[in-house]
N, C-alpha and C positions, 0 to 999 in steps of 0.2 A: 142182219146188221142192226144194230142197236138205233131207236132215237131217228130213224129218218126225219121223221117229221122236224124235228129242232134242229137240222142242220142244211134244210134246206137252201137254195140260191136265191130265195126272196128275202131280204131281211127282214128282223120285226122291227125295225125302225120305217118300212116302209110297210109293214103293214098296218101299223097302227098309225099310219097317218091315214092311209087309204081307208081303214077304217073311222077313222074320227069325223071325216069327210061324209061320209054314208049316214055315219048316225049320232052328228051333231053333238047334242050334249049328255051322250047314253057313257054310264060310266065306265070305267075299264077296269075287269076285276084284278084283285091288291095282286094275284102272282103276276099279270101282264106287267113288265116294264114299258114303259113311257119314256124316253129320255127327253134331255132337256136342249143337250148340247148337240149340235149337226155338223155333218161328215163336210158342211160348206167353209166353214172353219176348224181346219182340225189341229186338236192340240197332242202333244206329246208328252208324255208321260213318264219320266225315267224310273222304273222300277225295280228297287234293289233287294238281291235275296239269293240264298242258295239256287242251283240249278233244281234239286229236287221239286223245287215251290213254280217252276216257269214250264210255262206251254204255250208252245206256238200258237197250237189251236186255240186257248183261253182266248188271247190278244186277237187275233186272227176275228174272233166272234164279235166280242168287244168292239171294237173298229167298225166291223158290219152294222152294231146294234144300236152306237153311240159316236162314232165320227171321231171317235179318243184314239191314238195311236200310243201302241205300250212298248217301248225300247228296253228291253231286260238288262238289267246288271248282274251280273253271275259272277258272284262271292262266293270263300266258302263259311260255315257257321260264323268261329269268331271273327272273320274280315268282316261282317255284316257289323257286327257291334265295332269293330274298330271307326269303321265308315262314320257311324252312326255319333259317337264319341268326336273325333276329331273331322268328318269334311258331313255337317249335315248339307250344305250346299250341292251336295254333289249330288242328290236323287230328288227325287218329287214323291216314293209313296217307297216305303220299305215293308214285306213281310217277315216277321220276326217269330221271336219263339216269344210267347209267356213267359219261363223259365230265368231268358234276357233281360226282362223289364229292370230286375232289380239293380245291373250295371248300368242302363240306359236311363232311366226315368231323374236318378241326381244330376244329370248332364246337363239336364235343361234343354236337350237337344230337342227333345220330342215335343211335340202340342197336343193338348187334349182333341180329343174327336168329340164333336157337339153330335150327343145324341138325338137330338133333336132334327139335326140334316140327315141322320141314318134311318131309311125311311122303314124298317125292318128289324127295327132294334128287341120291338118284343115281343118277335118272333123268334128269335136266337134260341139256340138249345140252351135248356138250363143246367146242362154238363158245364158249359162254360160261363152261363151265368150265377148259378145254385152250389153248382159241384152236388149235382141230383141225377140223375135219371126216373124219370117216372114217378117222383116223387120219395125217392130213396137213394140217403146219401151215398157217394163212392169215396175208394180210398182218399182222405187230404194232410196225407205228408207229402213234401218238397212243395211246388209251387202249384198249386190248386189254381187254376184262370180268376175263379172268382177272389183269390185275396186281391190278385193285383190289377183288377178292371178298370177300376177307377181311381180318379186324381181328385184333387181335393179342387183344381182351378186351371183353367187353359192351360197354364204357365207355370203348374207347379211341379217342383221337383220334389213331390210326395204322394206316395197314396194314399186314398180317402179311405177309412173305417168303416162307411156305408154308401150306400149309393148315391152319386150326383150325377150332374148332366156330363159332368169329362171323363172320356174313355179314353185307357191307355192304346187299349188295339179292338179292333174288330174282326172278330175271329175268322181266317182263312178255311184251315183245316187242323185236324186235330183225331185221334185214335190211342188205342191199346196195344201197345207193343209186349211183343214178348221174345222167343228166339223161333227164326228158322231154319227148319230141318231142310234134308234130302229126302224124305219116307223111302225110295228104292236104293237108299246107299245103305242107309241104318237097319230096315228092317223089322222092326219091334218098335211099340208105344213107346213116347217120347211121355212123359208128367208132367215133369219138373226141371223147375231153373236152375238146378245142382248137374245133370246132364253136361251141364257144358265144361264141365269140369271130370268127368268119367274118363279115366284111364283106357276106356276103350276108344275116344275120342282124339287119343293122341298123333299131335301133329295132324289134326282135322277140323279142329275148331278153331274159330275165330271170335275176336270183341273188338265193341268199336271203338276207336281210337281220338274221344273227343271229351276230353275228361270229365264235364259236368253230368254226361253223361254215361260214359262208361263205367263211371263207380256206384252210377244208381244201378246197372246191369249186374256189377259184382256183389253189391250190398243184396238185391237180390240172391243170388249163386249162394253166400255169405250165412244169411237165414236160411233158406231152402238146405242147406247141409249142418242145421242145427247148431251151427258155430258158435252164435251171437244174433240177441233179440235187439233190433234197432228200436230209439226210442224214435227217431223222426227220420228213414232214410236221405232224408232229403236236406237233413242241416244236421250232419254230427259232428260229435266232436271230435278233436285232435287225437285220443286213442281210438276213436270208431275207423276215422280212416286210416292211423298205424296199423291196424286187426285188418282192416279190410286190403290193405295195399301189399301186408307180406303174406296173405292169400294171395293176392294173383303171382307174386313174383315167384312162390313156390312154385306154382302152376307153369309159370312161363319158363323158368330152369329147368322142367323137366318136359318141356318138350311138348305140353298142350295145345299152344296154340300155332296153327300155321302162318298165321297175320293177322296185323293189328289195324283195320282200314280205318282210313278217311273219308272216304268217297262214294258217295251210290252207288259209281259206275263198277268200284274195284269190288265192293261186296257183293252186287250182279254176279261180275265174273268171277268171283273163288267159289258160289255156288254152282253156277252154270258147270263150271270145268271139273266139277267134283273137286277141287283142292280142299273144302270143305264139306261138311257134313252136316256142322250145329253150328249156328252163329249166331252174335247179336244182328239184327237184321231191321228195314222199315217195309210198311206195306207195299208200297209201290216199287221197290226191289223185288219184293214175293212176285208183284204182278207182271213185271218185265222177263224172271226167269221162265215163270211158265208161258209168258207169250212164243218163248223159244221154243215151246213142246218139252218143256225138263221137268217133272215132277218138284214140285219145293211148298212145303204148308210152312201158315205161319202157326205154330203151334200153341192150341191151350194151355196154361202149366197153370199146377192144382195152388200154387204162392198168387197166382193174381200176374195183372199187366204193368208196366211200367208207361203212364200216361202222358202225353205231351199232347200241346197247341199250339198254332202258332195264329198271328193277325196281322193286321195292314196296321202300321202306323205313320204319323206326316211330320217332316222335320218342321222343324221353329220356323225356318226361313221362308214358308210357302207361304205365299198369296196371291191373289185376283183371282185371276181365270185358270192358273194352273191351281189353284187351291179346291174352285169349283168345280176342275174336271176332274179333280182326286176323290171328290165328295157322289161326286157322279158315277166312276165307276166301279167306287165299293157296293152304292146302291145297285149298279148292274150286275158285280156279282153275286151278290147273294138275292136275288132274285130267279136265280133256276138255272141258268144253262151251265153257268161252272160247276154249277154244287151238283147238277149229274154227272157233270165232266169227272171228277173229282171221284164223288162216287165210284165210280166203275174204275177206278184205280184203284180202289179197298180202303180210301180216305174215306172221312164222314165231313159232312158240309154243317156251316154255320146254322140256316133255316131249313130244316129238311122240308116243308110243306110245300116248298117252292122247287126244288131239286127233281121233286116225285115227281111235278106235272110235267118234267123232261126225261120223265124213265117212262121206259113201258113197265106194265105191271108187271109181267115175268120178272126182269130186270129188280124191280123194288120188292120184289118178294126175295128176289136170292140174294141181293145185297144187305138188305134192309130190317129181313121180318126171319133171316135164318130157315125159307123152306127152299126145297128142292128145287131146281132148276125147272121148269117147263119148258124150257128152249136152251139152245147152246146161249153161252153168254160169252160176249165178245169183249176185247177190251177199248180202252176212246178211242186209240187206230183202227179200231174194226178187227183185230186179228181175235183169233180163238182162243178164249181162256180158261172156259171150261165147257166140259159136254153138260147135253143135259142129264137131268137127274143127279147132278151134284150136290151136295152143300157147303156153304160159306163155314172156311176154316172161324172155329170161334162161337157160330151162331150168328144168333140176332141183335140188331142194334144196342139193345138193351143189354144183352147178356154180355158182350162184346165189354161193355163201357162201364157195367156193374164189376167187371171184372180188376177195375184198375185200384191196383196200391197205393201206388207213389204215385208223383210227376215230377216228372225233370225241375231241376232246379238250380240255383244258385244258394252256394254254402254261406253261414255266418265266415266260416272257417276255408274259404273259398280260394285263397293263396297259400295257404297252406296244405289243400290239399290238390291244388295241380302241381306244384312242386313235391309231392309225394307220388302225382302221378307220374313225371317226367323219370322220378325214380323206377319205379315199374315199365318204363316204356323201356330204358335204357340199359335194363337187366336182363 
C-alpha cells in the first residue's frame, strides 16, 4: 500500500505541536507544514471547480492537518467561468484552468494572490513559472501558465509583462495530454495524433466535446496528417479554424467518431466498455480505467502533448478570516500530501520537493524519474494499478513535459470559433 506513513490516524497538526513542546525553539524543516489555523475554530471553505479537480481524501487530510473544512462545488469547465463571471460571492477559493484566465481576469472578479503569503512560491516548478523544464524551454503556443501568472496589481484587470508580487492562480495541477488507447483492442503501435482519424477506427473513436479544447486536439490531428502548418495552435485564425472545423465534420459524416463526451465519467466509460478504442482522454481517466483491471495507456505520439494547468484562485469578495484560511490552505497544499495525492493519479504537482517526502521511493521513481516499477504501484484508493516492473506511459517527468506543443487556450477569435464548433457538434 502506498504512503502509510502520510496517512496515518495521528495528524501532523498534532504532531508538530507535540513536537514544538519537546524541542522548543528547534526549527521545523521548510517541507514540514505548521499551520496556523486550529480545528478549535473551524472555518469552511467553499471550493469551486470541475469534479475531476475534488477529492474527498484531499479535504478529508486538510481538515486533519488545518481544522479548514473544504465544502466542494462541482461545476462543469465553462459553469466554473460562468460562476466566476457573474456570482463571485458564491465560492471562497476556485480552481481553474490557466487557459481561463484570459475570460476571467477583465471581470475584475479575481484578486491577485500576494506572493508573498504563498510560502512555497519559489519552489513551484518552472514549467509553470519559465515554461522550462530543466532549464529547456517547452512547447509556447496557446496559453503557456507563464504568460498569464501575473497581474500588474491586487485589483487589476490586467496582466503584468514581467513579474510582480500579484498571482493570477497558484498552480494546482497540470500535465501532457495526448490520446488514449485500448493496447488489447488496437493491437499494434499507436505514433501519432493522425490515429484518431484512421478509417480503421471507425465508429471507435472519440474527442472531447469542450471546444477550447477540443480544437487544440484537432489542430493537432490537423498537422499530424500534413494538412496544414499552424502558425500558433492556440490563437488562429478564422480560415485556421474553417480548415480545421470541416476536417472533423468530414470525419464525423462518415462515421469516425462514436461520441463526443463531456465528462470524465462518460470518457472512463466508452473506454472501459470498449465503445472506444482511441480517444481524446485526461490522466486520471487512464488511471480510473485501469483501476478496473482494463488495459488503457496514455499514449506517446511522435507531434508532442497538448499542455494544460490549472490553479487556485480567490474572488474579489473574500476577506478576514475566510481570506486567511484560503491563504492557509493553498500553503497546506502544496506542501506534500496533496501533491503525492495527485501524483499517483498521473497529475504532476506544483512543488514536487515537497510531494516526494510523501511518496515512497519506488513510488517516485515510477511516477517521477520514468524507471521501472520495484513494487506494484497502487492507486490514492490503494487499489492496483500497476504490477511491478512496469513503466510509466510517456516516461519521466521531464520527458513527459519536454514533450508539450501547445496549451490549452483561449482564442483571439474565440466566438467565432465555438460557433464553428457548435457547427461540427451538430453535423
Amino acid at each position: 500500500m502506498p504512503n502509510n506513513k502520510a496517512v496515518s490516524g495521528v495528524s501532523r497538526r498534532k504532531l508538530l505541536k507535540s513536537a514544538a513542546m519537546i524541542a522548543g525553539a528547534a526549527a521545523i524543516p521548510e517541507v514540514i507544514y505548521a499551520p496556523a489555523i486550529l480545528a478549535a475554530e473551524p472555518i469552511t471553505l467553499r471550493y469551486l471547480s470541475t469534479a475531476t479537480n475534488q477529492a474527498p481524501a484531499i479535504a478529508e487530510q486538510a481538515f486533519k492537518d488545518t481544522g479548514i473544512k473544504i465544502e466542494y462545488v462541482t461545476v462543469t469547465t465553462d459553469d466554473v467561468t460562468k460562476r466566476i463571471v457573474t456570482q463571485p460571492d458564491s465560492f471562497d477559493l476556485v480552481d481553474t484552468e490557466y487557459f481561463s484566465l484570459r475570460n476571467l481576469v477583465p471581470s475584475g472578479n479575481l484578486k491577485g494572490m500576494d506572493a508573498k503569503k504563498v510560502k512555497l512560491f519559489d519552489k513551484i516548478t518552472t514549467v509553470i513559472t519559465k515554461g522550462e523544464v530543466n532549464g529547456k524551454k517547452i512547447g509556447d503556443q496557446g496559453t503557456s501558465p507563464h504568460k498569464v501568472l501575473y497581474l500588474e496589481g491586487e485589483h487589476s484587470k490586467k496582466f503584468a509583462k514581467s513579474p510582480t508580487e500579484w498571482l493570477t492562480l497558484i498552480p494546482t495541477t497540470y500535465n501532457a495530454d495526448t490520446l488514449g488507447i485500448r493496447p488489447d483492442l488496437i493491437g499494434r503501435p499507436i505514433t501519432s495524433w493522425a490515429e484518431l482519424v484512421n478509417p480503421q477506427f471507425k465508429g471507435k473513436a472519440s474527442i472531447i466535446n469542450i471546444p477550447s479544447i477540443g480544437i487544440m486536439d484537432a489542430a493537432m490531428v490537423t498537422e499530424a496528417l500534413g494538412i496544414h502548418k499552424y502558425g500558433d495552435k492556440g490563437n488562429m485564425t478564422k480560415a485556421e479554424i474553417d480548415l480545421t472545423i470541416a476536417n472533423l465534420i468530414k470525419y464525423k459524416k462518415a462515421g469516425q467518431f462514436r461520441a463526443l463526451w463531456t465528462d470524465f465519467n462518460q470518457s472512463v466509460n466508452l473506454m472501459a466498455s470498449g465503445e472506444t478504442e482511441i480517444q481524446s482522454m485526461w490522466s486520471p481517466a487512464v488511471t480510473a480505467v485501469r483501476l478496473k483491471g482494463i488495459p488503457c495507456v496514455f499514449q506517446p505520439l511522435k507531434e508532442g502533448a497538448r499542455g494544460w494547468a490549472s490553479g487556485f484562485a480567490l474572488p474579489r469578495t473574500l476577506t478576514g478570516k475566510k481570506l486567511d484560511a484560503a491563504y492557509e490552505f493553498v500553503n497546506w497544499f502544496l506542501s506534500g500530501w496533496a501533491g503525492a495525492y495527485l501524483n499517483r493519479q498521473g497529475y504532476y504537482s506544483a512543488v514536487l520537493e515537497t510531494a516526494k517526502t510523501h511518496m515512497e521511493p519506488y513510488e517516485w521513481a515510477y511516477w517521477m524519474e520514468g524507471k521501472a516499477a520495484t513494487q506494484d504501484i497502487h492507486g490514492p484508493d490503494g487499489g492496483l494499478l500497476e504490477k511491478k516492473g512496469t513503466v510509466r506511459d510517456g516516461g519521466s517527468y521531464e520527458t513527459r513535459m519536454a514533450a508539450v506543443a501547445c496549451w490549452n487556450s483561449i482564442m483571439d477569435e474565440n466566438e467565432y470559433m465555438v460557433k464553428k464548433w457548435n457547427e461540427f457538434v451538430a453535423a
